[in-house]
C-alpha positions as CSV (number, residue, x, y, z in Angstrom):
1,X,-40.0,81.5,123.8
2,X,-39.0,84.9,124.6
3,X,-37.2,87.2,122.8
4,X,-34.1,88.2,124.1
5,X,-32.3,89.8,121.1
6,X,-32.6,93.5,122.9
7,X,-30.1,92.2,125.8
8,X,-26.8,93.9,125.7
9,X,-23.6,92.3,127.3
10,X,-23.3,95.7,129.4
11,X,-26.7,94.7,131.4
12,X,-25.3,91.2,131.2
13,X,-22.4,92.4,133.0
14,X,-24.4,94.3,135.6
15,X,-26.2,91.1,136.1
16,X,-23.2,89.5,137.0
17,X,-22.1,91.7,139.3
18,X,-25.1,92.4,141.3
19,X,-24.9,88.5,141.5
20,X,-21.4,88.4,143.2
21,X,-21.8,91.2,144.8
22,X,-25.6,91.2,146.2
23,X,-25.2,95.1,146.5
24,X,-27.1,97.5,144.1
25,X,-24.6,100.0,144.6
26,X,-21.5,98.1,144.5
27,X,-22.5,97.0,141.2
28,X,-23.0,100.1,140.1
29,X,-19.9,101.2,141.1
30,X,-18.0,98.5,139.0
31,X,-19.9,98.8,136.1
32,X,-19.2,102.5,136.1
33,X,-22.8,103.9,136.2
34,X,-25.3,105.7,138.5
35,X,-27.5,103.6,141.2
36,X,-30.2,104.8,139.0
37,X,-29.6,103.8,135.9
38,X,-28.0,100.3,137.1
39,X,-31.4,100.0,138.7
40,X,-33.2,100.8,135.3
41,X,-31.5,97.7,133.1
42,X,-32.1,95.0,136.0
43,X,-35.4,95.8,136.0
44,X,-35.6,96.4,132.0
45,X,-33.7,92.8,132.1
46,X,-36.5,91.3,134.2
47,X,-39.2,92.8,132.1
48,X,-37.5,91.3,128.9
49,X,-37.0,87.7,131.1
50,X,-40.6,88.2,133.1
51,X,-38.9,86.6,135.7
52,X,-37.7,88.3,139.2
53,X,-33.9,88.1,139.1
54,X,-33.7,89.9,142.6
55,X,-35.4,90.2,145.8
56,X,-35.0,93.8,146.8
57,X,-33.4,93.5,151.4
58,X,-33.2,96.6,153.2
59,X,-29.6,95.9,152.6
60,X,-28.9,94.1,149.3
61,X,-30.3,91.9,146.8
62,X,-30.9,88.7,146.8
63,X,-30.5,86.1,144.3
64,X,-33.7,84.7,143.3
65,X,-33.8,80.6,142.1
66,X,-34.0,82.3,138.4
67,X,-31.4,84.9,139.1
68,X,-29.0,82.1,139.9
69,X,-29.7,80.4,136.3
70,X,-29.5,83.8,134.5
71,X,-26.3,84.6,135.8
72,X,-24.9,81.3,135.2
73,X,-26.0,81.8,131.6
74,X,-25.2,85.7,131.6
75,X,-21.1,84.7,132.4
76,X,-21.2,82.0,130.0
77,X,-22.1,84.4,127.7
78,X,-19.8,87.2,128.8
79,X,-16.5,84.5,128.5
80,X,-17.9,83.4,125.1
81,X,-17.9,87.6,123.7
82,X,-14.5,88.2,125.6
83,X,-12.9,85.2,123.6
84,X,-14.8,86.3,120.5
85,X,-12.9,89.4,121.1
86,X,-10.0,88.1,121.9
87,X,-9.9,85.8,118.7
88,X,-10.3,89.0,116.3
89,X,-7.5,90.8,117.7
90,X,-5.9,87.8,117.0
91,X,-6.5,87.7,113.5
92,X,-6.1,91.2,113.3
93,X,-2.9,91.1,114.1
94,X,-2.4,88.1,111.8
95,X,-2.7,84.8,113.9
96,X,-4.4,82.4,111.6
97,X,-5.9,80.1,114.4
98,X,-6.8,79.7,117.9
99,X,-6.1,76.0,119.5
100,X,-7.7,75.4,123.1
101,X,-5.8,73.0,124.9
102,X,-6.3,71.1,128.0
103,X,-3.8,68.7,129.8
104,X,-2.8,67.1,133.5
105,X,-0.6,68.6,135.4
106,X,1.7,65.9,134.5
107,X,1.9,67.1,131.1
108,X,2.1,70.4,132.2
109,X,5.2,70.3,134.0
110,X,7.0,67.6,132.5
111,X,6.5,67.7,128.6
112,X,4.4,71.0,127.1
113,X,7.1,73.8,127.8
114,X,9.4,72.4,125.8
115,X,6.9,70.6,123.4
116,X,4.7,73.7,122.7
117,X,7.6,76.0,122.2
118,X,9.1,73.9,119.1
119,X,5.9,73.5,117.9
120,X,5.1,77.7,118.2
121,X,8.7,77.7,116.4
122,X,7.6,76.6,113.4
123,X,3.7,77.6,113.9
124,X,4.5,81.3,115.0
125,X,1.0,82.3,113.8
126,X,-1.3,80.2,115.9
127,X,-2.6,81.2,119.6
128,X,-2.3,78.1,122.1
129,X,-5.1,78.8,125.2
130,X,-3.5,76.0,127.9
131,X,-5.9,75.3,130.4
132,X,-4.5,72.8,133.3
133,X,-6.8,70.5,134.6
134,X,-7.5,67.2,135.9
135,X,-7.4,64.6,133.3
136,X,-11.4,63.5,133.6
137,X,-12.3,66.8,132.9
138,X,-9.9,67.4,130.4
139,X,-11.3,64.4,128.6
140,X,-15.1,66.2,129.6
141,X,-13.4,69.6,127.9
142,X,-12.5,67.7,124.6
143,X,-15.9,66.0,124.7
144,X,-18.4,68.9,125.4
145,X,-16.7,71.0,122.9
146,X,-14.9,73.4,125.5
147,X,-11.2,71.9,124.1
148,X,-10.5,71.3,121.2
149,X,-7.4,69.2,122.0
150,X,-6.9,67.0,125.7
151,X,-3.7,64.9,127.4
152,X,-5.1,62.8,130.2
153,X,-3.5,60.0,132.0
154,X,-4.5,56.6,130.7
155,X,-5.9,55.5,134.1
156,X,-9.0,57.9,133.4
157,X,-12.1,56.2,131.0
158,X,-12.4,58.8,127.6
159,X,-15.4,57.0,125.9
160,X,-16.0,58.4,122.3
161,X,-12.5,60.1,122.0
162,X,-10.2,59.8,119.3
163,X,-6.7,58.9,121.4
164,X,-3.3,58.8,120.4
165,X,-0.1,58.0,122.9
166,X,1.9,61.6,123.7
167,X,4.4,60.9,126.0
168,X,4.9,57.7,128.7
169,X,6.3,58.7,132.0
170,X,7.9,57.1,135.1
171,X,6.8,57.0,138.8
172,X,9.0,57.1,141.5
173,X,8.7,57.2,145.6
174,X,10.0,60.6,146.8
175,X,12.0,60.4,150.1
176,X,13.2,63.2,152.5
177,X,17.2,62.6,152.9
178,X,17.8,60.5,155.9
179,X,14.3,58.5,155.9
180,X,14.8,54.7,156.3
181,X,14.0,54.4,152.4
182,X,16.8,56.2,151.2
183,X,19.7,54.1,150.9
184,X,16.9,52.0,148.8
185,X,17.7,51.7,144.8
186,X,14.2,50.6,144.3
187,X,11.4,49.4,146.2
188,X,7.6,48.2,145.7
189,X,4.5,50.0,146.7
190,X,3.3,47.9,149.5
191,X,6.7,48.3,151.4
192,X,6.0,52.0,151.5
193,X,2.3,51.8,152.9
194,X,3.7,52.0,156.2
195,X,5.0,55.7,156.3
196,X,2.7,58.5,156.4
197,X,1.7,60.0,152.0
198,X,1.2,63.4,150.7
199,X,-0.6,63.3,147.7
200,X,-2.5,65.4,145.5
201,X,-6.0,66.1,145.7
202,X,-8.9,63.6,145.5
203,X,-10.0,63.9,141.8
204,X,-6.5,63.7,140.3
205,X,-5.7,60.5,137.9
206,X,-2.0,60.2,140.1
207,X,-4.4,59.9,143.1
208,X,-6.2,57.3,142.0
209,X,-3.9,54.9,140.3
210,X,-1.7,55.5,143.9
211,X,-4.8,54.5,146.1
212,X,-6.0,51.9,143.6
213,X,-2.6,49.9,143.9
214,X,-2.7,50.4,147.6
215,X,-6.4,48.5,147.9
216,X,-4.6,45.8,145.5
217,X,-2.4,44.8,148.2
218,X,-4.8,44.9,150.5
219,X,-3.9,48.2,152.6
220,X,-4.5,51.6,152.3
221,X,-3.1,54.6,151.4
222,X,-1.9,56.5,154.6
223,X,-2.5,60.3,153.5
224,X,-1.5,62.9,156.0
225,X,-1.3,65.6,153.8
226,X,-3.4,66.3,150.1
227,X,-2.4,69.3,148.2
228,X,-2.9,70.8,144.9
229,X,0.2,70.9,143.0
230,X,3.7,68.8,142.6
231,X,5.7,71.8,144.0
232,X,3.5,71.2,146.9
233,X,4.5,67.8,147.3
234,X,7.9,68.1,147.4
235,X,8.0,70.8,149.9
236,X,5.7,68.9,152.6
237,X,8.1,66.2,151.6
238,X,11.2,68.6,152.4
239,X,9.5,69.4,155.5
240,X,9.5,65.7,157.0
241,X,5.8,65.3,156.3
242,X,5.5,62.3,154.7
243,X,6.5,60.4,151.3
244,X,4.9,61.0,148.3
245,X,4.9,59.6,144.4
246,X,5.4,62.0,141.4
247,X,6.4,61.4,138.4
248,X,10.7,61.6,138.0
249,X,10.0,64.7,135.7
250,X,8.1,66.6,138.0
251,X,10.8,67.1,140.6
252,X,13.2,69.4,140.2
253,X,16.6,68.2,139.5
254,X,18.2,70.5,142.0
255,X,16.4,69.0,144.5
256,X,17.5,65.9,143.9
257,X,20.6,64.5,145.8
258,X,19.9,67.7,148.4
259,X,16.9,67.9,150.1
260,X,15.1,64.9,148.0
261,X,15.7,61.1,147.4
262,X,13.7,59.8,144.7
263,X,13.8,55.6,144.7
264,X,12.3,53.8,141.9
265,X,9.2,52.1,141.8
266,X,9.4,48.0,140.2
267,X,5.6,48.0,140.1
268,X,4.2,47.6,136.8
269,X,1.5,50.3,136.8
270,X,4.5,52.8,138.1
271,X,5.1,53.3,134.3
272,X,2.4,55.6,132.6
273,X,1.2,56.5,129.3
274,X,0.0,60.1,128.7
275,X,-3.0,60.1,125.6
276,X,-3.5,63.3,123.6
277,X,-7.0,63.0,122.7
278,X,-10.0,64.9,120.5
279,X,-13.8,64.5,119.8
280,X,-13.3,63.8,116.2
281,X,-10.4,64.1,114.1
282,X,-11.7,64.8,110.9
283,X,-14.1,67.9,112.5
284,X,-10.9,69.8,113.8
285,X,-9.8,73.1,112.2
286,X,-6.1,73.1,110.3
287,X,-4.3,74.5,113.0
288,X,-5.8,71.9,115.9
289,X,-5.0,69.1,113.6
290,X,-1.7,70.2,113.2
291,X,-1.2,70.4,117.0
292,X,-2.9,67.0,117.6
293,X,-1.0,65.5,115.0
294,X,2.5,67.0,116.3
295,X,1.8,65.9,119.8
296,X,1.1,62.4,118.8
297,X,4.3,62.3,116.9
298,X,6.2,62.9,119.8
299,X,5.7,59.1,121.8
């Protein structure tokens, strides 16, 4: 094993930007040195990792295979100091604890504005990090140690977690005014399979459970549009693109009435449950057992 105590996060840093950039002098530039001495700590870096990080082009570097690894490794570790950082000023300036928090983005936008800001009320010295994210890897986040708290839709396996119900939620078709479903109070899934869907992006638990129900009938999902966000939704839906499903907390009440028709679902998976989730309860620090606990209070 090599020793690789001499490294400093400055030739770390250099690293990654000669990575990104694949220009000796652009990296230089960033990093706020000479050409020359940027030049000196790659090559002291690969004389410390006796591997070649770089192949030297007329007109750039390129990335060698071990250059890749190193500056996957090199950012990891860069993130990890900047949060280290980031966590003392906290305490500095007298936050007892820092709480990482993944969720959906059903969570997000329905339930964690309000839910985060009464618990901050009464918790003003903790730091909440929210990271949105798809619910599998949320539930990855909690279980490789990158959260320390998760909320995931309950469509989405979370072997090994500790899980707790947040919130439940209710799905709804979302309609432009004036489609042929409009007038409807409520309707089931498989009488919508005929009009053209915009959905969110393939990964996302709402995705899923949509085109899972859809094979269940024994049709498919027509998807004309996939985007990344609920906002997104509604506005192809505004635009006459298609019909979508969101959940009925997700669309914004002016909309509603206006622009949007939202007609209720009467299928039985149309009403969700939300888990808040971590890797083990009793390992948690004060503060994130206070947030788990407060979350899971809130069903």
């Amino acid at each position: 094993m090599f020793n690789l105590l001499p490294l400093d996060l400055l030739s770390l840093r250099l690293l990654v930007l000669a990575a990104d950039s694949s220009n000796l002098t652009k990296a230089a530039d960033s990093a706020h040195m000479t050409v020359s001495a940027a030049s000196k700590r790659l090559a002291e870096l690969e004389r410390l990792t006796r591997c070649a990080l770089f192949v030297r082009l007329p007109r750039g570097l390129q990335l060698t295979p071990a250059g890749r690894g190193l500056a996957e490794h090199a950012r990891h570790i860069l993130d990890g100091a900047q949060r280290m950082a980031q966590d003392a000023s906290d305490y500095a300036s007298g936050v007892r604890g820092h709480v990482r928090l993944f969720a959906n983005t059903s969570a997000v936008i329905q339930f964690l504005p309000d839910d985060l800001t009464s618990f901050l009320a009464v918790n003003p010295d903790v730091r909440i990090g929210l990271e949105e994210a798809l619910s599998e890897m949320t539930i990855h986040a909690v279980a490789d140690g990158r959260a320390d708290v998760g909320i995931f839709a309950d469509n989405i396996p979370a072997p090994g977690l500790e899980k707790r119900v947040y919130r439940r939620d209710t799905l709804v078709v979302l309609v432009p005014r004036g489609h042929p479903l409009a007038e409807r109070k409520a309707v089931a899934l498989a009488e919508t399979l005929g009009y053209d869907y915009v959905a969110l992006n393939q990964g996302s638990s709402l995705f899923r459970r949509i085109s899972e129900a859809a094979a269940a009938t024994g049709q498919r999902l027509r998807v004309r549009i996939q985007v990344s966000s609920f906002d997104g939704i509604c506005r192809m839906i505004e635009a006459g693109l298609g019909i979508g499903i969101l959940p009925l907390g997700a669309v914004h009440p002016a909309s509603l009435g206006t622009t949007l028709t939202a007609v209720a679902l009467v299928d039985a998976w149309a009403s969700r449950t939300l888990y808040v989730g971590v890797a083990t309860e009793a390992k948690l620090s004060p503060e994130a057992a206070n947030l788990f606990n407060y979350l899971a209070g809130l069903a």
